[in-house]
C-alpha positions as CSV (number, residue, x, y, z in Angstrom):
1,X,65.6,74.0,135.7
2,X,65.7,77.0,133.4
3,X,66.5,77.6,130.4
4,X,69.5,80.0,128.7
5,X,69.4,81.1,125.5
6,X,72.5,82.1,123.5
7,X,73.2,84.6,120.0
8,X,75.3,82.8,117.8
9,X,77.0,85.3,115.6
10,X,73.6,87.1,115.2
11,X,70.1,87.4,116.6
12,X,68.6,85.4,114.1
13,X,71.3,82.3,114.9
14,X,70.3,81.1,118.5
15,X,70.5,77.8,120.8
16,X,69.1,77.3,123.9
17,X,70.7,75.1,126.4
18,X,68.9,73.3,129.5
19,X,70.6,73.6,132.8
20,X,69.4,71.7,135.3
21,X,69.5,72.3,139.4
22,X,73.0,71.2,139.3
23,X,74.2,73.2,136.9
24,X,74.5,70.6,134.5
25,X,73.7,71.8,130.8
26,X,72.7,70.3,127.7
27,X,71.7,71.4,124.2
28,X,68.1,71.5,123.6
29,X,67.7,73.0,120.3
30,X,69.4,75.3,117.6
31,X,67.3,77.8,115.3
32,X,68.3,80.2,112.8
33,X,64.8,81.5,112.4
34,X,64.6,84.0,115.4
35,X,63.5,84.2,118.7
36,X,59.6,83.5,117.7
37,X,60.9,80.0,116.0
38,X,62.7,79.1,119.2
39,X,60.2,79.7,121.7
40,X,57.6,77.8,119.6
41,X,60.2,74.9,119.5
42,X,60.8,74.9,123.3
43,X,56.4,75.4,123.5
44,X,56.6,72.3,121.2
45,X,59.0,70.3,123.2
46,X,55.7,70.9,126.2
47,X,58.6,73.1,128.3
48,X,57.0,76.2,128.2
49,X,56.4,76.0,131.8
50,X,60.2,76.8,132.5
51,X,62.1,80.5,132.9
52,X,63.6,81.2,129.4
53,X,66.4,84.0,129.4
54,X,68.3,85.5,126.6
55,X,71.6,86.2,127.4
């Protein structure tokens, strides 16, 4: 699993989406705080452990 992280309109407006092996994908959260509000969300949710790439 790995998850993708998207700009939505602007780099402060991002989601990140899970996509598993399969390359299924679900939403996992939406921020409009910045990249440091996001990856304490995803730290929060205890899936720190997988690759996080902004795309």
């Amino acid at each position: 699993m790995k998850i993708l992280v998207y700009e939505n309109g602007s780099k402060s407006k991002l989601i990140a989406v899970l996509v598993e092996e399969n390359g299924s994908e679900r939403e996992l959260v939406r921020t409009e705080k910045g990249r440091d509000d996001l990856l304490n969300l995803i730290d929060d949710m205890n899936m720190s452990h997988l690759t996080v790439r902004f795309i």
